[in-house]
C-alpha positions in Angstrom: -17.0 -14.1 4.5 -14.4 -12.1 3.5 -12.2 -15.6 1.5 -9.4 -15.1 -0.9 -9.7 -18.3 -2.0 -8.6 -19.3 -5.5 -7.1 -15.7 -6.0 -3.5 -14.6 -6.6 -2.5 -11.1 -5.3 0.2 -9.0 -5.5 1.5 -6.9 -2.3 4.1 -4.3 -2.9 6.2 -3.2 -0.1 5.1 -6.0 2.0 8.7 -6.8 3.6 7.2 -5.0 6.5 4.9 -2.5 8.2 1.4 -2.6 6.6 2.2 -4.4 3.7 3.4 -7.3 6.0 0.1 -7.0 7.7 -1.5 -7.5 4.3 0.0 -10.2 3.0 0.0 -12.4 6.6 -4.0 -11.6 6.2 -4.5 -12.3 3.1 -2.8 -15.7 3.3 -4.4 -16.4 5.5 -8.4 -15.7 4.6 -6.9 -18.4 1.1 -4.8 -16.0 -1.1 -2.3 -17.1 -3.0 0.4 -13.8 -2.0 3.2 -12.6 -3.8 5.1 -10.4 -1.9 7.6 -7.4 -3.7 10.0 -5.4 -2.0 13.7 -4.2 -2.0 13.9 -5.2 1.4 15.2 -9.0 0.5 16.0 -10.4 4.1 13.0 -8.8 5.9 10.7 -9.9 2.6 12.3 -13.4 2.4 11.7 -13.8 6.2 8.1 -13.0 6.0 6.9 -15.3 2.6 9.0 -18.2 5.2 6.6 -17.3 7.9 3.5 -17.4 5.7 4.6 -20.8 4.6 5.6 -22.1 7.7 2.4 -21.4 9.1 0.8 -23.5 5.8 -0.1 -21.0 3.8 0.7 -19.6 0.4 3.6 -17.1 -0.5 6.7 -16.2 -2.5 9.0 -13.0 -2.0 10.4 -11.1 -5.1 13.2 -8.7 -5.0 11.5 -6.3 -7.3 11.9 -2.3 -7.9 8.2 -1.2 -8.7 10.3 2.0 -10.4 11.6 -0.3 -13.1 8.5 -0.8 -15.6 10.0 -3.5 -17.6 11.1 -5.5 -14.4 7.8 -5.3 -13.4 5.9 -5.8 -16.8 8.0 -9.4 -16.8 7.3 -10.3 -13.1 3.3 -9.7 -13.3 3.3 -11.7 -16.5 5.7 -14.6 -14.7 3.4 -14.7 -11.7 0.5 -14.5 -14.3 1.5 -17.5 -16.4 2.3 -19.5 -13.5 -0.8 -18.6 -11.6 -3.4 -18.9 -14.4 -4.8 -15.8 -12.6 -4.0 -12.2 -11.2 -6.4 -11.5 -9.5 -5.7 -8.4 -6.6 -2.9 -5.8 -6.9 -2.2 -3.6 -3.3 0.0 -0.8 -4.4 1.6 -0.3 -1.4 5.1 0.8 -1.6 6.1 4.1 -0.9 9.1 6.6 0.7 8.6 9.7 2.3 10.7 13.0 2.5 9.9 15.8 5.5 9.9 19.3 4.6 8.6 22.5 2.9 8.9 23.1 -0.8 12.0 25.5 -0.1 13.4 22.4 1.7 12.4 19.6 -0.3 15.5 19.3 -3.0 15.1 18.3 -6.7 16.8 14.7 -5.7 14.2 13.8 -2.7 11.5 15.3 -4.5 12.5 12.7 -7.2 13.0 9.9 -5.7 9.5 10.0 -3.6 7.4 10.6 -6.7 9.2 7.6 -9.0 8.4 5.3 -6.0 5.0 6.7 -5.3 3.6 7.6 -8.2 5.4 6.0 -11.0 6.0 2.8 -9.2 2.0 2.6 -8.5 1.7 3.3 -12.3 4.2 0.5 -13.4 2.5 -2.2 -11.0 -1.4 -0.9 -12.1 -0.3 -0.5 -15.7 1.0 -3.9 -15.3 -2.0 -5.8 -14.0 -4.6 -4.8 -16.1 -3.8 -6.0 -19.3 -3.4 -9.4 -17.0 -6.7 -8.9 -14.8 -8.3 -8.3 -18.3 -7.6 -11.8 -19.1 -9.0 -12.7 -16.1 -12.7 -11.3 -17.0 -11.9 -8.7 -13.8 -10.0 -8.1 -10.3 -9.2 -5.2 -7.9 -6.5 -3.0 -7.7 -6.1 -1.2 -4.2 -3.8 1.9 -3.8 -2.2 3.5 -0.5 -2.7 6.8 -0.6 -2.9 8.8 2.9 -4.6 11.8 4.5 -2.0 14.0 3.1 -4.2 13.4 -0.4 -7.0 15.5 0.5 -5.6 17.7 3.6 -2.6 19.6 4.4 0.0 18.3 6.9 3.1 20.5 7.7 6.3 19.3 6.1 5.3 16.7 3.7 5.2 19.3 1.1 7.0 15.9 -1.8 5.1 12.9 -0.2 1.9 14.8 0.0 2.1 15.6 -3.6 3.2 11.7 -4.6 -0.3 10.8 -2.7 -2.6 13.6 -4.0 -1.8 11.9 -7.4 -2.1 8.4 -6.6 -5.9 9.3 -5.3 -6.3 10.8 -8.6 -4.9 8.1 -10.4 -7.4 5.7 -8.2 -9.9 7.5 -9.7 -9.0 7.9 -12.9 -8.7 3.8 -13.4 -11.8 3.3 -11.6 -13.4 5.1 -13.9 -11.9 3.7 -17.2 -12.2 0.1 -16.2 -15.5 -0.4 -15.0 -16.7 -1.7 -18.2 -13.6 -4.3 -17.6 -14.9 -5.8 -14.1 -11.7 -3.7 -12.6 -12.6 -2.7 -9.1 -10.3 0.7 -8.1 -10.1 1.6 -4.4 -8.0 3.8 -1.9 -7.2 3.8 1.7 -5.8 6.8 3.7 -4.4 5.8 6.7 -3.5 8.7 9.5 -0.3 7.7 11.2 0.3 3.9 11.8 3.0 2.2 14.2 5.4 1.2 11.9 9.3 0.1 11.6 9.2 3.7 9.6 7.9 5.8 12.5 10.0 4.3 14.8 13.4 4.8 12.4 11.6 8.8 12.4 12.1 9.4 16.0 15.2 7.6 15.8 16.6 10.1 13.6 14.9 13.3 14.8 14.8 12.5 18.5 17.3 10.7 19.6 16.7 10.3 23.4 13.3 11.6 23.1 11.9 8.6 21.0 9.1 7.8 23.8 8.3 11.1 24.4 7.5 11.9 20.9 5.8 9.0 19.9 3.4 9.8 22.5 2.9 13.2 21.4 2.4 11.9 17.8 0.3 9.4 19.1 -2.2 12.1 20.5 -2.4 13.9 17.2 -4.8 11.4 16.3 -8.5 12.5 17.9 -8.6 8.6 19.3 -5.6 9.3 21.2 -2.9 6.4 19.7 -1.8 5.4 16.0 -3.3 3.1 13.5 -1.4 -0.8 13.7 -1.1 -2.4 10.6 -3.2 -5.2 11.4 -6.1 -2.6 11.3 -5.6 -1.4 8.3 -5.0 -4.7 6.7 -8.1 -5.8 7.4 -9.8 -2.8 5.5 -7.7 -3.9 2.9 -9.3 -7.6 2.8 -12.4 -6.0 2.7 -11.7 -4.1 -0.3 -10.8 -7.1 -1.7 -13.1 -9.5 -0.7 -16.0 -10.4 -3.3 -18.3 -8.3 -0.6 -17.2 -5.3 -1.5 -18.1 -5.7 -5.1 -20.6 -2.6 -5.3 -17.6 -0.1 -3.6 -14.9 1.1 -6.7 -13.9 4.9 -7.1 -13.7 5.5 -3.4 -11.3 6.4 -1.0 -11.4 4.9 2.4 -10.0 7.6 5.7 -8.5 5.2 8.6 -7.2 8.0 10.8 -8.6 7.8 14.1 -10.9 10.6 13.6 -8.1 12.7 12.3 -9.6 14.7 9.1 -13.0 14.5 10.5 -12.9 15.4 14.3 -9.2 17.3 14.4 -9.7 20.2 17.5 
């Protein structure tokens, strides 16, 4: 169950943290993974380690921001490939703070990245996936699309509209053989959180990661291999029946929150 064989996908943001997860997993389960990031060394490292452990993958320094870079790598990959088969929009920044301290420039920057950079790359694959006769396009979105959380006031926006834009192509492309699907992870163990308390709590990193830890009704934070293998389902041929939906991995979070 659960094979990638004979299908190309795309991972953006998958230098580390849970796009790393995603593309290690989907190399392995037969996927032919194409990793994109900014993040050259930590990306390059990671395509090694796929191949070194005889599977299938190639980094590219690409900005998902820049439509025309992006329009000419999908096609690149597409040509060589034959196929494009799964897209996992997964890049993203993040900003803390309330409207009256988010500024114009963060506010910016997080929505490009989020929102217009998951544009570019779905914009990008479906004229290609079309060709195919079909494929699946996965999008990260978060909690933060369909609750509030204090101080995210920019990256909660960015993610409200990528779950609307997850919609919005799911519906469109169903006469296409396009599968659409979110996930919304709660807070995950990541190189990110850790550069957080870093910043914010110098001194107090252990501390606080255990108090952020418990914020999650299950007591700890989501790893990456966890929600990586959501991911595979999503885009496995057995989840063929499930398009238009957004998937909660939160540890209970928006459910079972005291």
């Amino acid at each position: 169950m659960f094979t990638l064989e004979n299908k190309t996908a795309v991972i953006t943001g998958a230098a580390k943290g849970i796009g790393q997860a995603i593309a290690r997993l989907f190399s392995r389960q037969g996927a032919d993974v194409h990793i994109l990031d900014l993040d050259d060394e930590n990306g390059q490292r990671t395509a090694n380690e796929i191949v070194s452990a005889g599977y299938s993958a190639r980094f590219h320094s690409a900005n998902v921001a820049n439509q025309r870079e992006i329009f000419d790598l999908f096609t690149q990959i597409f040509n060589e490939n034959k196929r494009f088969n799964i897209l996992v929009n997964n890049a993203g920044v993040a900003a803390i703070g309330k409207l009256d301290e988010t500024t114009e420039e963060d506010f910016d920057r997080v929505m490009t990245v989020n929102v217009k950079g998951c544009y570019n790359c779905a914009l990008a694959a479906v004229s290609l996936m079309k060709q195919n006769g079909g494929g699946v396009i996965l999008n990260m979105a978060s909690i933060v699309s369909t609750m509030g959380i204090a101080d995210r006031f920019a990256y909660s926006t960015s993610k409200g509209a990528v779950l609307s834009m997850t919609y919005s192509i799911a519906r469109d492309y169903l006469d296409e053989n396009i599968r659409c699907n979110a996930i919304s992870p709660a807070r995950v163990h990541t190189p990110f959180v850790d550069g957080y308390l870093k910043q914010h709590y110098p001194g107090r990193e252990k501390e606080m990661f255990e108090v952020l830890s418990k914020t999650q009704p299950i007591g700890r934070m989501g790893q990456p291999d966890e929600i990586a293998a959501l991911a595979l389902y999503l885009c496995s041929d057995e989840a063929g029946f499930i398009t238009g939906s957004n998937f909660p991995i939160d540890g209970g979070f928006t459910t079972l929150k005291k």
